[in-house]
Backbone as CSV, one residue per row, in Angstrom:
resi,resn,N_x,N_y,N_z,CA_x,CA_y,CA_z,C_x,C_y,C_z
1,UNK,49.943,-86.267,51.897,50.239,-86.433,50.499,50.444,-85.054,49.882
2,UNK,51.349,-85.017,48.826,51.530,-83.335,48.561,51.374,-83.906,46.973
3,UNK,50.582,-82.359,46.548,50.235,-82.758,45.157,50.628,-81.151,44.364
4,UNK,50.962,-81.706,43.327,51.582,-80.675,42.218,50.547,-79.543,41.537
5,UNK,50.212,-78.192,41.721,49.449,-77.523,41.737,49.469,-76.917,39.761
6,UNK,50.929,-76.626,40.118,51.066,-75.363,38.771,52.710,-75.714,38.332
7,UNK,52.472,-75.649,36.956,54.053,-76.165,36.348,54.835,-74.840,35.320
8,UNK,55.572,-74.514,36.235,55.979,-73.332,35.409,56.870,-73.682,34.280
9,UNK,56.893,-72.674,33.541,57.946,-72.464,32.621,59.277,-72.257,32.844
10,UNK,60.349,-72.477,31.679,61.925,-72.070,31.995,62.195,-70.555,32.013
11,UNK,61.477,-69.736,31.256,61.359,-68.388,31.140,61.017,-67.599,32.210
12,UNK,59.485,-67.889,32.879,58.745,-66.991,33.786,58.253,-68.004,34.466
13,UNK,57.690,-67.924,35.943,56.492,-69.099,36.377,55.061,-68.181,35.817
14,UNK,55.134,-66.451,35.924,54.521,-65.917,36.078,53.350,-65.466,37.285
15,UNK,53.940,-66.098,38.349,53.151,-65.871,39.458,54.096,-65.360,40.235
16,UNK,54.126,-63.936,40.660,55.212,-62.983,41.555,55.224,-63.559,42.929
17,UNK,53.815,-63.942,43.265,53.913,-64.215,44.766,52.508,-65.047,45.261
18,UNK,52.807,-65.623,45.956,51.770,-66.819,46.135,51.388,-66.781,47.883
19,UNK,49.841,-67.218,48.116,49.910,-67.590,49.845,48.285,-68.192,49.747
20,UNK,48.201,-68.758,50.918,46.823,-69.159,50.905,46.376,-68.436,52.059
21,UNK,45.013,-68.500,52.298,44.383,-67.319,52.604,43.593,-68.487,53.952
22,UNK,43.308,-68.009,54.819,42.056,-68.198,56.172,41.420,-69.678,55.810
23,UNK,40.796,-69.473,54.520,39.450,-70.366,54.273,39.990,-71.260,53.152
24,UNK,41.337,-71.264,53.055,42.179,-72.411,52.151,41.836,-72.105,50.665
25,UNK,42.077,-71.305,50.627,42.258,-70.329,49.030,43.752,-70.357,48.715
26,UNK,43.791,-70.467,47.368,45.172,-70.523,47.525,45.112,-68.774,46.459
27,UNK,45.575,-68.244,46.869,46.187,-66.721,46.002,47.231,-66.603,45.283
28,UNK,47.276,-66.145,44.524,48.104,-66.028,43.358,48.329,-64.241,42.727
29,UNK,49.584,-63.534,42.960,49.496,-62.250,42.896,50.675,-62.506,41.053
30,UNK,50.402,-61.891,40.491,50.735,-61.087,39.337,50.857,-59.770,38.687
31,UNK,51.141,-59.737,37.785,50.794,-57.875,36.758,49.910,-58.520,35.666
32,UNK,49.651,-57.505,35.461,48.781,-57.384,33.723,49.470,-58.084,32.699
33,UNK,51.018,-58.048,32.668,51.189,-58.644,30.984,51.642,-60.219,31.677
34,UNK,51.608,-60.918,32.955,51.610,-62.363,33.165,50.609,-62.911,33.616
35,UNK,49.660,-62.149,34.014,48.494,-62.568,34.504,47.176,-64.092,33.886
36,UNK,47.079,-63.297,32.306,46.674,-64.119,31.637,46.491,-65.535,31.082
37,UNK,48.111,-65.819,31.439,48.994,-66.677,30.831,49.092,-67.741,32.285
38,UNK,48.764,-67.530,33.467,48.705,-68.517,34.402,47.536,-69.840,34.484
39,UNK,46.505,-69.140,33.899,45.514,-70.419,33.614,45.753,-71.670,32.515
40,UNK,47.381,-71.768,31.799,47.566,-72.571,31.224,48.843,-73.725,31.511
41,UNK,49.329,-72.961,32.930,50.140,-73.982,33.544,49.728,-74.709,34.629
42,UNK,48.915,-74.511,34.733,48.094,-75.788,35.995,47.802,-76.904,35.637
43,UNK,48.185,-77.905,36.599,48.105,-79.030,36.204,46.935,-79.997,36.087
44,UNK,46.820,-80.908,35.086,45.604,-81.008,34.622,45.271,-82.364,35.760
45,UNK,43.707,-82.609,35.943,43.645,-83.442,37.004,43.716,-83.371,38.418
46,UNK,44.122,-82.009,38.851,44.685,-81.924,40.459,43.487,-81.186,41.193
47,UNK,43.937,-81.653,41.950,42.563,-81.759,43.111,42.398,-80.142,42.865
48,UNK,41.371,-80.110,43.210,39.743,-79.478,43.205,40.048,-78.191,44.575
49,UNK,41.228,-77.362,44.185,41.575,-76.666,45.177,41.084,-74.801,44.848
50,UNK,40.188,-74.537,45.902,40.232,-73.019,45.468,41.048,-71.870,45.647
51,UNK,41.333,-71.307,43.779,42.276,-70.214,43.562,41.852,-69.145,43.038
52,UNK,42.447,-68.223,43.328,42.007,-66.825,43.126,43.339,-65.952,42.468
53,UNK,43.285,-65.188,41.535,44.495,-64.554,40.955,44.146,-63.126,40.864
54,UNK,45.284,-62.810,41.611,45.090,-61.199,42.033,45.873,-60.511,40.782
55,UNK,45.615,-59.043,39.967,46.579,-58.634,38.982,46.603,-57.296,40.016
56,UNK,48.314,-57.396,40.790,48.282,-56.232,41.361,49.894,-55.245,40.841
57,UNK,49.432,-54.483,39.508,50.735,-53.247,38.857,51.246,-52.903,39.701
58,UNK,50.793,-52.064,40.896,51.572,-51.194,41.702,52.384,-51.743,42.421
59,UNK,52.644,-53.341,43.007,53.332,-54.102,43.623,54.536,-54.514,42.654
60,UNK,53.384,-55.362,41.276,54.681,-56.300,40.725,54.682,-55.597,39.629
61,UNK,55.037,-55.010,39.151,54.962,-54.348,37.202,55.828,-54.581,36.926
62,UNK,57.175,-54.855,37.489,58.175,-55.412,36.970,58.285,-56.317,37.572
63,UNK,58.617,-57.425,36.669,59.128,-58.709,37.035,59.359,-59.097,38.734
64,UNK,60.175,-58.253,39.094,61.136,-58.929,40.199,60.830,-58.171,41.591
65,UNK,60.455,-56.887,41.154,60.120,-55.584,41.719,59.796,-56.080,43.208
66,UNK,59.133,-57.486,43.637,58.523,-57.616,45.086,59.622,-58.094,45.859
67,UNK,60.905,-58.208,45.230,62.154,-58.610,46.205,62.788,-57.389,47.227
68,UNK,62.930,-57.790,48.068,63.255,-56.755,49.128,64.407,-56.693,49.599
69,UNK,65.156,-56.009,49.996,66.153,-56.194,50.723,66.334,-56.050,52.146
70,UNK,67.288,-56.851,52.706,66.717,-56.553,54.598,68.148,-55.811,55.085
């Protein structure tokens, strides 16, 4: 069964980059000025999953900044 975690916005989702971790954490990487603003798009009711939100500047400070090119 797959269940709906986090409902972003048309603007930003505000979460740069996402993964779950060993012990079924789910991680959540951001900056400082979107960081805040993620505890109000999660969806209400959904299972009982543990998350953790990383605020990491030096990665994402800009928006887009974690896209790479190969």
């Amino acid at each position: 069964m797959l269940w709906n975690y986090y409902i972003a916005d048309m603007y930003s989702d505000r979460i740069l980059y996402g993964a779950w971790t060993k012990d079924n954490t789910l991680v959540f990487y951001s900056n400082s000025m979107y960081a805040d603003h993620i505890k109000y798009f999660f969806v209400r009711n959904r299972p009982n999953i543990k998350y953790e939100i990383i605020v990491d500047d030096s990665r994402f400070a800009a928006k887009y900044r974690w896209t790479e090119l190969n």
